[in-house]
HTML snippet that shows the backbone in 3Dmol.js (N, CA, C, O; Angstrom):
<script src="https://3Dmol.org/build/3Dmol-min.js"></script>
<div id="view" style="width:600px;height:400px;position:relative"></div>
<script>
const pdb = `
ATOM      1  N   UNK A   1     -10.883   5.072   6.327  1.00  0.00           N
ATOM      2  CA  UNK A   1     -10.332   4.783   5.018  1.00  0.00           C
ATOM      3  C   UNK A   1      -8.807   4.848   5.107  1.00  0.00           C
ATOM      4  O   UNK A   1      -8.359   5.884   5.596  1.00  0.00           O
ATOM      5  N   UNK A   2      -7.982   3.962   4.735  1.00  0.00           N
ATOM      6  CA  UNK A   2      -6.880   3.548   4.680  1.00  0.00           C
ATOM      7  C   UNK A   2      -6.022   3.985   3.358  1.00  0.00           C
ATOM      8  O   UNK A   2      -6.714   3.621   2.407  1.00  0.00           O
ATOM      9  N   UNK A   3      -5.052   4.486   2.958  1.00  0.00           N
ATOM     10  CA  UNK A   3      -4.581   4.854   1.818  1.00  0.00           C
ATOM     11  C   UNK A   3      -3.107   4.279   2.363  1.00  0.00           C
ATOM     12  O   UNK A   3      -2.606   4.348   3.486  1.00  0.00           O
ATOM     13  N   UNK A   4      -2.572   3.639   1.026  1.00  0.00           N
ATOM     14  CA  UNK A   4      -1.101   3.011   0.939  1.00  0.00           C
ATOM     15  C   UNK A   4      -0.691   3.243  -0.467  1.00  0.00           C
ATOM     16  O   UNK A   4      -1.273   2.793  -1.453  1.00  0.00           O
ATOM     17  N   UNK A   5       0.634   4.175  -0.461  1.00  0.00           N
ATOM     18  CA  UNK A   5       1.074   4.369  -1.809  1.00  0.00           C
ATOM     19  C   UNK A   5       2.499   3.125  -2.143  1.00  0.00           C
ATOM     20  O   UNK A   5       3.474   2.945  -1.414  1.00  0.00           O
ATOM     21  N   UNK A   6       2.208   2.473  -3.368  1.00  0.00           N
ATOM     22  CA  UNK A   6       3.386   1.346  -3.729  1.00  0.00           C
ATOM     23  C   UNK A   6       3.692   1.724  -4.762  1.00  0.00           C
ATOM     24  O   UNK A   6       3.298   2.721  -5.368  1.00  0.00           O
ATOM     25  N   UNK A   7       4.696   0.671  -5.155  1.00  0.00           N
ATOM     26  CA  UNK A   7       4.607   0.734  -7.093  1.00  0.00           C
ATOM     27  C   UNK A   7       4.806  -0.874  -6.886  1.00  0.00           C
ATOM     28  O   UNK A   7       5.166  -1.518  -5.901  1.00  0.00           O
ATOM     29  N   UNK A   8       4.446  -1.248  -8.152  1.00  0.00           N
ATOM     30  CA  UNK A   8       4.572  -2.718  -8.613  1.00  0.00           C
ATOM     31  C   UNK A   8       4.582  -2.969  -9.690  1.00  0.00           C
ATOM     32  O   UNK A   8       3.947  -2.356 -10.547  1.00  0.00           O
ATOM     33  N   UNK A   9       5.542  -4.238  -9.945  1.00  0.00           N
ATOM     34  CA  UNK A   9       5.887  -4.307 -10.922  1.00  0.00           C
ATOM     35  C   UNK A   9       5.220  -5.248 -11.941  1.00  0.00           C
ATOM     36  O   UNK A   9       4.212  -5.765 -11.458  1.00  0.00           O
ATOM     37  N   UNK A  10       5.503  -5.661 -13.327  1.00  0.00           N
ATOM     38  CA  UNK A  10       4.349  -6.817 -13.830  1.00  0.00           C
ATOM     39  C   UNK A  10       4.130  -8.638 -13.038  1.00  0.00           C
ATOM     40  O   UNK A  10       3.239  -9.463 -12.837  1.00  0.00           O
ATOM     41  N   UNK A  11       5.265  -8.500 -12.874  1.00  0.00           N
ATOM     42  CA  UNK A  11       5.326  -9.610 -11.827  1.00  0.00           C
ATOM     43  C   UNK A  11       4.618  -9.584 -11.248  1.00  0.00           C
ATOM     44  O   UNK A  11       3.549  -9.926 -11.754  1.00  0.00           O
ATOM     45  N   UNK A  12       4.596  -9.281 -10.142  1.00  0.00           N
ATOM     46  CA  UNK A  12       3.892  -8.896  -8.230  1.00  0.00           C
ATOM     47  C   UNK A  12       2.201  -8.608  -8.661  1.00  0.00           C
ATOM     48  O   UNK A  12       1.233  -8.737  -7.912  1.00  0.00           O
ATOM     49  N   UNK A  13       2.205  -8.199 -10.055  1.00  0.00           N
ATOM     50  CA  UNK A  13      -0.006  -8.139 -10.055  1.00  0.00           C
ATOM     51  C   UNK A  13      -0.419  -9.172  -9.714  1.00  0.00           C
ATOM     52  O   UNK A  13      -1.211  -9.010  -8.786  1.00  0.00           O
ATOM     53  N   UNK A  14      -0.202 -10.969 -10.189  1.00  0.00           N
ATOM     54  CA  UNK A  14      -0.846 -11.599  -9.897  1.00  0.00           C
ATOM     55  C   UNK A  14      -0.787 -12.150  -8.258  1.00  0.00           C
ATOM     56  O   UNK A  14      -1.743 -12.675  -7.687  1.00  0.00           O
ATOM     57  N   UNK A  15       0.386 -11.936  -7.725  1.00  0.00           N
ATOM     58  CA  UNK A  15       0.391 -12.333  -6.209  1.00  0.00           C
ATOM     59  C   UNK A  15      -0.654 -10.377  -5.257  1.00  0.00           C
ATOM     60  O   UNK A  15      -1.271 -10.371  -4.192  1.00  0.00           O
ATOM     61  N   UNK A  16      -0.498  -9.555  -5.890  1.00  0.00           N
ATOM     62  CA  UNK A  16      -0.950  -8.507  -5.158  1.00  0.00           C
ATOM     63  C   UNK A  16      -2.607  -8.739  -5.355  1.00  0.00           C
ATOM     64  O   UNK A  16      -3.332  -8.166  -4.542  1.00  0.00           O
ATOM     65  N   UNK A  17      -3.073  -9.349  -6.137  1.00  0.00           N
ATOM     66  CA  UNK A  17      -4.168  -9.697  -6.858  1.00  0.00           C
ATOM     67  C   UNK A  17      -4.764 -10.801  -5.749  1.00  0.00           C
ATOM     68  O   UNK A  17      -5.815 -10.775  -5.109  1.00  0.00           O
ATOM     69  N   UNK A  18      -3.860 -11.617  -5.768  1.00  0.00           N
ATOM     70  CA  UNK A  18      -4.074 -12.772  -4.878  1.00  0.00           C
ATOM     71  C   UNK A  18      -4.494 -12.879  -3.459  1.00  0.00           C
ATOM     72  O   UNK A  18      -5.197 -13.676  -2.838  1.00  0.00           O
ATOM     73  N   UNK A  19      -3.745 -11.677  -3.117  1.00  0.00           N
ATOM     74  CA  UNK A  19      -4.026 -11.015  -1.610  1.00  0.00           C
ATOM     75  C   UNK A  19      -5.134 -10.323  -1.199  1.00  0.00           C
ATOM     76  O   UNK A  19      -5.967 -10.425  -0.299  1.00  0.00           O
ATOM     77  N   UNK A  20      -4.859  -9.435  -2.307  1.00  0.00           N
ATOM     78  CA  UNK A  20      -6.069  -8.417  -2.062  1.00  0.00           C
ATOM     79  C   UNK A  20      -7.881  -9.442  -2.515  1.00  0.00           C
ATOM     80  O   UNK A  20      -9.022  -8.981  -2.484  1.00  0.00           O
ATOM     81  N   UNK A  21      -7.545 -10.481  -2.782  1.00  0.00           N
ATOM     82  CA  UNK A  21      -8.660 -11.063  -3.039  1.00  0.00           C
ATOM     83  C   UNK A  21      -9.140 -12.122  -1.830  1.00  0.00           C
ATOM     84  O   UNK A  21     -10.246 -12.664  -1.825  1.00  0.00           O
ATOM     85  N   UNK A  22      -8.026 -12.336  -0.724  1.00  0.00           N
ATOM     86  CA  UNK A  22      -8.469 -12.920   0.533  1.00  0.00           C
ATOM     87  C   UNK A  22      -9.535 -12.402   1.250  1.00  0.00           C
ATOM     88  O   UNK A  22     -10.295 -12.888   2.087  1.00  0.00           O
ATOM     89  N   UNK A  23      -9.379 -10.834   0.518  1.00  0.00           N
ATOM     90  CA  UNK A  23      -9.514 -10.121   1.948  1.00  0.00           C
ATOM     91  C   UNK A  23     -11.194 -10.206   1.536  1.00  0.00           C
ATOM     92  O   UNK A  23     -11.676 -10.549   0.456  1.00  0.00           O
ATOM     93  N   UNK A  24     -11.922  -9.756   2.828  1.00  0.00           N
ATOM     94  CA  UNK A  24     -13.664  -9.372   3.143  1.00  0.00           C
ATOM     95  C   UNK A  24     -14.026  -8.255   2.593  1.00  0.00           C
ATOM     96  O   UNK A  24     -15.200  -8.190   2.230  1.00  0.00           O
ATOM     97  N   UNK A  25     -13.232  -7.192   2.397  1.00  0.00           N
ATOM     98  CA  UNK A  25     -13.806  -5.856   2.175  1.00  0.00           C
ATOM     99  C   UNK A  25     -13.078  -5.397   0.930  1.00  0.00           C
ATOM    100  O   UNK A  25     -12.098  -5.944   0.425  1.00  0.00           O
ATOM    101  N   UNK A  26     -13.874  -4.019   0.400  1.00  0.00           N
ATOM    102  CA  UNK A  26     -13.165  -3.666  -0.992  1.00  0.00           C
ATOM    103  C   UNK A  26     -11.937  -2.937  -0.739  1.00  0.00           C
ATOM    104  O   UNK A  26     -11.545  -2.278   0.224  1.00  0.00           O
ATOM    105  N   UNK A  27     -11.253  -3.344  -2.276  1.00  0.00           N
ATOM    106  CA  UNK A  27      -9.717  -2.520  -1.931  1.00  0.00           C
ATOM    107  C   UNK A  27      -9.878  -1.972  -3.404  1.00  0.00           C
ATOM    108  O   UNK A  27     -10.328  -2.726  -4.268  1.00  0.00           O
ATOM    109  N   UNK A  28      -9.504  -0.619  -3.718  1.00  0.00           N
ATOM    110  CA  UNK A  28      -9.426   0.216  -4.807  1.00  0.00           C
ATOM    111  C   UNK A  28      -7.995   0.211  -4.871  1.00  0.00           C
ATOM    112  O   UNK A  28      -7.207   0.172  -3.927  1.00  0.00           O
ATOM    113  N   UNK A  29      -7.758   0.255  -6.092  1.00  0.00           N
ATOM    114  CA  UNK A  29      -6.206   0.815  -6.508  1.00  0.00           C
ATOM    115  C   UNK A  29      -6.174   1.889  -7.395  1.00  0.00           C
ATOM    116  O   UNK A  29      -6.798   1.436  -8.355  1.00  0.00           O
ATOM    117  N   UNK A  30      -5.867   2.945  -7.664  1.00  0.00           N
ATOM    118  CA  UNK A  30      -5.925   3.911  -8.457  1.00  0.00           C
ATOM    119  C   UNK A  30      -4.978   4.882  -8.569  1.00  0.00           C
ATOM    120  O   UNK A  30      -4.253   5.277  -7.656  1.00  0.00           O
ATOM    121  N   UNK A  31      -4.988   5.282  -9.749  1.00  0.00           N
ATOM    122  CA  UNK A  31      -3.413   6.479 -10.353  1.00  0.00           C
ATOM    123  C   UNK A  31      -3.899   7.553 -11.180  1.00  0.00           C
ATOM    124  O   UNK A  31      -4.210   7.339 -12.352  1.00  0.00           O
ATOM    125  N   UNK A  32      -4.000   8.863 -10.573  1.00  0.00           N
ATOM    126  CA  UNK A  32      -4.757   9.741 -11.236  1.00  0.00           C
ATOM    127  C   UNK A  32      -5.969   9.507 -11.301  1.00  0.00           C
ATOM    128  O   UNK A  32      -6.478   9.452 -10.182  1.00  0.00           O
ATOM    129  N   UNK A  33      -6.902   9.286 -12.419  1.00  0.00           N
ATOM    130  CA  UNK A  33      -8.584   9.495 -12.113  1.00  0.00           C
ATOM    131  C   UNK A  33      -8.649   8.252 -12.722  1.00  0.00           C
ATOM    132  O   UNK A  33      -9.625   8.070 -13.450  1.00  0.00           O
ATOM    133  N   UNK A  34      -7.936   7.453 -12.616  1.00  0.00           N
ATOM    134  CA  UNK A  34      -8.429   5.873 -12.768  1.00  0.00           C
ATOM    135  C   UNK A  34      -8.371   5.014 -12.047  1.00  0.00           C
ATOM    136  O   UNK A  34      -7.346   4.429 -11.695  1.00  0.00           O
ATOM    137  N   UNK A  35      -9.454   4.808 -11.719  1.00  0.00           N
ATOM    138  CA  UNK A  35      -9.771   3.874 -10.283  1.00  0.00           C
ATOM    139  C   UNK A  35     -10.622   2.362 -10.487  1.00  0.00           C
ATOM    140  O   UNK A  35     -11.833   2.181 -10.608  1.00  0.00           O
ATOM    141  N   UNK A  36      -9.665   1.520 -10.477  1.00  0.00           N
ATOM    142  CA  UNK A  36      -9.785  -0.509 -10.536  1.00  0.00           C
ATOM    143  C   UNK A  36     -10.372  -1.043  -9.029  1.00  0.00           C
ATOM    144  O   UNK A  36     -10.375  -0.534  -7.908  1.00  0.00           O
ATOM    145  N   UNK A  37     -10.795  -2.150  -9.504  1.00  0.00           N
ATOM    146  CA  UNK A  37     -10.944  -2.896  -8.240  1.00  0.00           C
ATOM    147  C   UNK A  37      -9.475  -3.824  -8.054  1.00  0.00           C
ATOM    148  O   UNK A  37      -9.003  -4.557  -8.923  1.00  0.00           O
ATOM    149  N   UNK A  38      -8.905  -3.581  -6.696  1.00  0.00           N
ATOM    150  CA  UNK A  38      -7.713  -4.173  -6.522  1.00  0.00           C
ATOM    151  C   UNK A  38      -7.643  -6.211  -7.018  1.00  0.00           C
ATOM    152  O   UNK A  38      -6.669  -6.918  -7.277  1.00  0.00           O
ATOM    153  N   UNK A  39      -8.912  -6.492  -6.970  1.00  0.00           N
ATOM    154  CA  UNK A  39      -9.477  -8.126  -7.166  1.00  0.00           C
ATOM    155  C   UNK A  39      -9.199  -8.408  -8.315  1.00  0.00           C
ATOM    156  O   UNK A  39      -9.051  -9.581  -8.657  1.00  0.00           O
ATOM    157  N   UNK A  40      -9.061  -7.334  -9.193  1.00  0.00           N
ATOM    158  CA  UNK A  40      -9.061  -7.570 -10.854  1.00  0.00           C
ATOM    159  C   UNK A  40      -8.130  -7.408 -11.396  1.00  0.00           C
ATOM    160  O   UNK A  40      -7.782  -6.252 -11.635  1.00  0.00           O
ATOM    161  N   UNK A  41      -7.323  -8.536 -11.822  1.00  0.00           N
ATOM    162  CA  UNK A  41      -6.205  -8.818 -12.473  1.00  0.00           C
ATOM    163  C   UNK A  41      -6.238  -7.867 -13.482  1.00  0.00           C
ATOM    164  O   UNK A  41      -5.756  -6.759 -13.245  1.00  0.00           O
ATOM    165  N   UNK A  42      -6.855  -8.174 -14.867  1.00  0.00           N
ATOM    166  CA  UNK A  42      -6.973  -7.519 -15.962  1.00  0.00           C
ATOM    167  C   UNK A  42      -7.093  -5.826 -15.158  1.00  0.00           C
ATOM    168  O   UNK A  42      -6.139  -5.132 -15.510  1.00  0.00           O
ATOM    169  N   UNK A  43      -7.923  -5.199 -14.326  1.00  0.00           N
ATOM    170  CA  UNK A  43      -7.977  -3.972 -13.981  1.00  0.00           C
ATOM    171  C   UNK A  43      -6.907  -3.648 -13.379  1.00  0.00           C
ATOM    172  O   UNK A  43      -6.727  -2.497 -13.777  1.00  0.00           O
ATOM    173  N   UNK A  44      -5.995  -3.919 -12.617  1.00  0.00           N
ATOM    174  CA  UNK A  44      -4.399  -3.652 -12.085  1.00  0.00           C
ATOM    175  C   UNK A  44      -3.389  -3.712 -13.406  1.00  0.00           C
ATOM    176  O   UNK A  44      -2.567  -2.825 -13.637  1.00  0.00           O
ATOM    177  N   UNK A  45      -3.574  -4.905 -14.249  1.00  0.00           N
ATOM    178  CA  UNK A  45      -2.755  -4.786 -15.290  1.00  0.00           C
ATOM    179  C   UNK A  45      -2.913  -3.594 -16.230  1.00  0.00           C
ATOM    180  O   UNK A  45      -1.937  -3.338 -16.934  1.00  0.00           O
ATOM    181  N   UNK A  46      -4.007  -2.823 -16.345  1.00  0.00           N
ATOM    182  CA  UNK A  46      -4.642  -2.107 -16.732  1.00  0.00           C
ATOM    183  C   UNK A  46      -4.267  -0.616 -16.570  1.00  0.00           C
ATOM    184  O   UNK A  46      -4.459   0.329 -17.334  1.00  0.00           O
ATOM    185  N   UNK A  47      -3.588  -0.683 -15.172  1.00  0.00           N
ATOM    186  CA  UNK A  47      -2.797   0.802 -14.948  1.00  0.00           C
ATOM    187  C   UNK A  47      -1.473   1.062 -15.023  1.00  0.00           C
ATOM    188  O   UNK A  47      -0.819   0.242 -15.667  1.00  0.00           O
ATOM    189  N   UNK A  48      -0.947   1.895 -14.586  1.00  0.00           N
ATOM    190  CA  UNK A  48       0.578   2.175 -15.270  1.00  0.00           C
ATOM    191  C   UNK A  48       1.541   1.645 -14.285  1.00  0.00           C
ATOM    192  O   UNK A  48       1.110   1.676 -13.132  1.00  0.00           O
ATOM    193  N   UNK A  49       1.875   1.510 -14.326  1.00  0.00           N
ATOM    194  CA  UNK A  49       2.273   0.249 -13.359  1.00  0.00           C
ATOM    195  C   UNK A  49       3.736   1.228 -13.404  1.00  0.00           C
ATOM    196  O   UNK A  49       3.701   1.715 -12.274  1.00  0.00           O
ATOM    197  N   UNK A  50       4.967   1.774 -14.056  1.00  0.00           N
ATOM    198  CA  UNK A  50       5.424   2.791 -13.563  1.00  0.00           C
ATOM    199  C   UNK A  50       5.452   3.930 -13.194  1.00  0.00           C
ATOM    200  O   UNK A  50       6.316   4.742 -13.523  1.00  0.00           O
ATOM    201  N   UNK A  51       4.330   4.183 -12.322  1.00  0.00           N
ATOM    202  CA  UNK A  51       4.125   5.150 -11.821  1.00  0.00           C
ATOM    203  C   UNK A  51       3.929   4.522  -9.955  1.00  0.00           C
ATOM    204  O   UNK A  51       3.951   3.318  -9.702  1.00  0.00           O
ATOM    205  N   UNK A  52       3.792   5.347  -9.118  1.00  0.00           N
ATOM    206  CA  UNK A  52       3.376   5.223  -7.745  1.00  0.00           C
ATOM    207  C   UNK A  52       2.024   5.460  -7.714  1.00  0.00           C
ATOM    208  O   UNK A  52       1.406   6.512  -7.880  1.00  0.00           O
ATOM    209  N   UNK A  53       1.418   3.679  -7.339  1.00  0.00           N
ATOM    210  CA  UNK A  53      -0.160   3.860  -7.545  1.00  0.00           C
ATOM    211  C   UNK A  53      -0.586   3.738  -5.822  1.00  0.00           C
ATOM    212  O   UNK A  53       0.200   3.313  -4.976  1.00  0.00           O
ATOM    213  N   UNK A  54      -1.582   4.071  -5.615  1.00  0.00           N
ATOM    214  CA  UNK A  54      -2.406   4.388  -4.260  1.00  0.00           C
ATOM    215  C   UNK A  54      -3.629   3.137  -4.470  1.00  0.00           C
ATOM    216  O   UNK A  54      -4.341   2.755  -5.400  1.00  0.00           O
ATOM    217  N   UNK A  55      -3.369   2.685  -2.747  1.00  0.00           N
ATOM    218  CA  UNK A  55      -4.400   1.336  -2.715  1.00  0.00           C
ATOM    219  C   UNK A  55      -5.028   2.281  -0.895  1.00  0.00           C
ATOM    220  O   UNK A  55      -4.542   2.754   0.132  1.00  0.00           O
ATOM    221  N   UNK A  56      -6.268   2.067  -1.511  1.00  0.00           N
ATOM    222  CA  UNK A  56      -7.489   2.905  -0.387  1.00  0.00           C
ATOM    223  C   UNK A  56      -8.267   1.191  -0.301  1.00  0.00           C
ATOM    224  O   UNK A  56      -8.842   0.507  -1.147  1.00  0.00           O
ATOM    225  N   UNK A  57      -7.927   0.970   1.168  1.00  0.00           N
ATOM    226  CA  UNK A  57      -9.366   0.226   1.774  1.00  0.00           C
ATOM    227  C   UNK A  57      -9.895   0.178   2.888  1.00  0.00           C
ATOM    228  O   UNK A  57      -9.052  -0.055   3.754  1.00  0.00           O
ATOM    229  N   UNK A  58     -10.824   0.282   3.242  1.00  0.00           N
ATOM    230  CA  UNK A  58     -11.660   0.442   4.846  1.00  0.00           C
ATOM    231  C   UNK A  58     -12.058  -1.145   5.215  1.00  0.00           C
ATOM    232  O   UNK A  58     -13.065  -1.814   4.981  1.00  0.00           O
ATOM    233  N   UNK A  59     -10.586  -1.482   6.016  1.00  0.00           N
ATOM    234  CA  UNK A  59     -10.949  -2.754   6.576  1.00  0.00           C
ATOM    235  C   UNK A  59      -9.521  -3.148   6.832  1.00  0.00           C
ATOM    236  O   UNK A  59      -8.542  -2.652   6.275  1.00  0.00           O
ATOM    237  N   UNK A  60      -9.517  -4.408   8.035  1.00  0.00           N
ATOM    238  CA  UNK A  60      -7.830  -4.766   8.275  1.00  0.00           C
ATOM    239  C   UNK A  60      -7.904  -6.118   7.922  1.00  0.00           C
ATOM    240  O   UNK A  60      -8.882  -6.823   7.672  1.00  0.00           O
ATOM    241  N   UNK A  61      -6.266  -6.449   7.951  1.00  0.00           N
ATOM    242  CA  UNK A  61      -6.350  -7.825   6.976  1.00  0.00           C
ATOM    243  C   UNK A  61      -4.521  -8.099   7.159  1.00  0.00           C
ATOM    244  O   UNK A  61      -3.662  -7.751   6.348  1.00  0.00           O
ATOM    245  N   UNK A  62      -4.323  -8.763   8.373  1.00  0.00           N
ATOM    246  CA  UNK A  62      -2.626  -8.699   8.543  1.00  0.00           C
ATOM    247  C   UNK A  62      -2.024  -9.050   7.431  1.00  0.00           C
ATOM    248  O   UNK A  62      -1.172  -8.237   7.075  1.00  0.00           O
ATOM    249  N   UNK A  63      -2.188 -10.179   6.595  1.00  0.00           N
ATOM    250  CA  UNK A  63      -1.934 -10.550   5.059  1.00  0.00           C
ATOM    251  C   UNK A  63      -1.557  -9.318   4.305  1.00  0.00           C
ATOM    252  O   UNK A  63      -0.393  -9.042   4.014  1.00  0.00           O
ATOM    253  N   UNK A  64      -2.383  -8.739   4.065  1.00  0.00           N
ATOM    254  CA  UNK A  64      -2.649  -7.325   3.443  1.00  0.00           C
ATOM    255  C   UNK A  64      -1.459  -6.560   3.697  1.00  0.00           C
ATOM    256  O   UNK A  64      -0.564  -6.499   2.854  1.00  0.00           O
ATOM    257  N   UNK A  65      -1.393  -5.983   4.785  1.00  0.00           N
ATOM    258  CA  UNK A  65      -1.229  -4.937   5.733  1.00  0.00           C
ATOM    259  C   UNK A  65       0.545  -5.220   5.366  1.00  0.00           C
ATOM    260  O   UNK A  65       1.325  -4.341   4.998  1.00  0.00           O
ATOM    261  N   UNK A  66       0.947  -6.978   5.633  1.00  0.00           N
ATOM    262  CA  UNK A  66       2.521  -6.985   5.885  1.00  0.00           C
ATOM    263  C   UNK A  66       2.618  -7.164   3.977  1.00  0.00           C
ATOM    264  O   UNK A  66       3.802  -7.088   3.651  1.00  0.00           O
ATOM    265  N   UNK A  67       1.789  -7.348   2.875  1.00  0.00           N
ATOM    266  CA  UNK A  67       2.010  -7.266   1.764  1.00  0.00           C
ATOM    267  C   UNK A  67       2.508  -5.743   1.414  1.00  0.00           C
ATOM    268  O   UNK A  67       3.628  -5.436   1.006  1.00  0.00           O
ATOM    269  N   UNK A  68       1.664  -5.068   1.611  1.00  0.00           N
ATOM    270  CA  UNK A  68       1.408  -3.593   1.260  1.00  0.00           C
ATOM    271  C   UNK A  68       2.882  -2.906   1.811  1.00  0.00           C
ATOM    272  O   UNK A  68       3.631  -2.078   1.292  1.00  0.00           O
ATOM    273  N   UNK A  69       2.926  -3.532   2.905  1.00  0.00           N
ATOM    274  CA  UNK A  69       4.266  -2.572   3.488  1.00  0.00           C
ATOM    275  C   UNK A  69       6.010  -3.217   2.392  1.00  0.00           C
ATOM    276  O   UNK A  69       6.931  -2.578   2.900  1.00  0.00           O
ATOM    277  N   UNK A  70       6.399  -3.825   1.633  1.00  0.00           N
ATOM    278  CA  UNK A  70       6.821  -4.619   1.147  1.00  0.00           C
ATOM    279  C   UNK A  70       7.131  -3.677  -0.338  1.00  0.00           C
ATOM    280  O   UNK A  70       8.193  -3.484  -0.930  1.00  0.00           O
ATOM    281  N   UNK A  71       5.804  -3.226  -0.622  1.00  0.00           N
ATOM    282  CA  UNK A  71       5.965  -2.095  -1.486  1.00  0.00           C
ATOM    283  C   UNK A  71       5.828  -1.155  -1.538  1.00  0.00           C
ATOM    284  O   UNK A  71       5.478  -0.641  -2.600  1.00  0.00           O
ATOM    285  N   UNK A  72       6.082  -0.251  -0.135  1.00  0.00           N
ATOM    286  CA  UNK A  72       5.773   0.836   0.533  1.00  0.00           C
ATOM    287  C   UNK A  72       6.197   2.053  -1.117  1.00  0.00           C
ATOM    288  O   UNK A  72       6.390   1.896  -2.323  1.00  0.00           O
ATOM    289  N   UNK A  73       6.161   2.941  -0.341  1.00  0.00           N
ATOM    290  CA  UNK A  73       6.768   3.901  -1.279  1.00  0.00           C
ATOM    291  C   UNK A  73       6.897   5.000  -0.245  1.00  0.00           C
ATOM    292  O   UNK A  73       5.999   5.053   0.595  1.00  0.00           O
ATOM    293  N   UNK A  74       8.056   6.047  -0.168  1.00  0.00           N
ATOM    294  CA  UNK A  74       7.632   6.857   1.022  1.00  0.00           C
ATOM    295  C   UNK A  74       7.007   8.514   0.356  1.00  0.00           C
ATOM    296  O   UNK A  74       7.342   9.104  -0.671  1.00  0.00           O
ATOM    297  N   UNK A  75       6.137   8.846   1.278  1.00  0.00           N
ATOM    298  CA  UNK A  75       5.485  10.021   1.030  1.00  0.00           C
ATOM    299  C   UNK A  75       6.027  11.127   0.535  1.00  0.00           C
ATOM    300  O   UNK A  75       5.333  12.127   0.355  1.00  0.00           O
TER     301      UNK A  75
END
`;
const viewer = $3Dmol.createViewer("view");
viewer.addModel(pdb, "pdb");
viewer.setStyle({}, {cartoon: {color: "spectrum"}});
viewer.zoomTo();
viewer.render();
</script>
């Protein structure tokens, strides 16, 4: 299981949306005890979007991988 902490802004949902929907395997995004499917527009728009949200997925996906780093956030 893979965990990547970003922030994003209202912009970047529908392209982060876009990505995370190439991919084969599930990607969660979640902030505190609310946890979306990363695929779902309306469910990403859905969280707080200023805050530093956490994307967990078990699977690789270079697309992904060089997206995610783009909105790194550091630990």
């Amino acid at each position: 299981m893979v965990q990547r902490r970003i922030m994003l802004k209202p912009e970047d949902v529908k392209d982060f949306v876009t990505v995370a929907s190439k991919c084969d395997f599930d990607i969660d995004i979640y902030y505190n005890r609310y946890t979306v499917d990363a695929k779902s527009i309306l469910g990403v728009y859905g969280l707080d979007l200023t805050k530093v949200l956490t994307v967990r997925y078990d699977g690789y996906n270079a697309g992904l991988e060089n997206y995610l780093a783009s909105f790194a956030v550091a630990c």
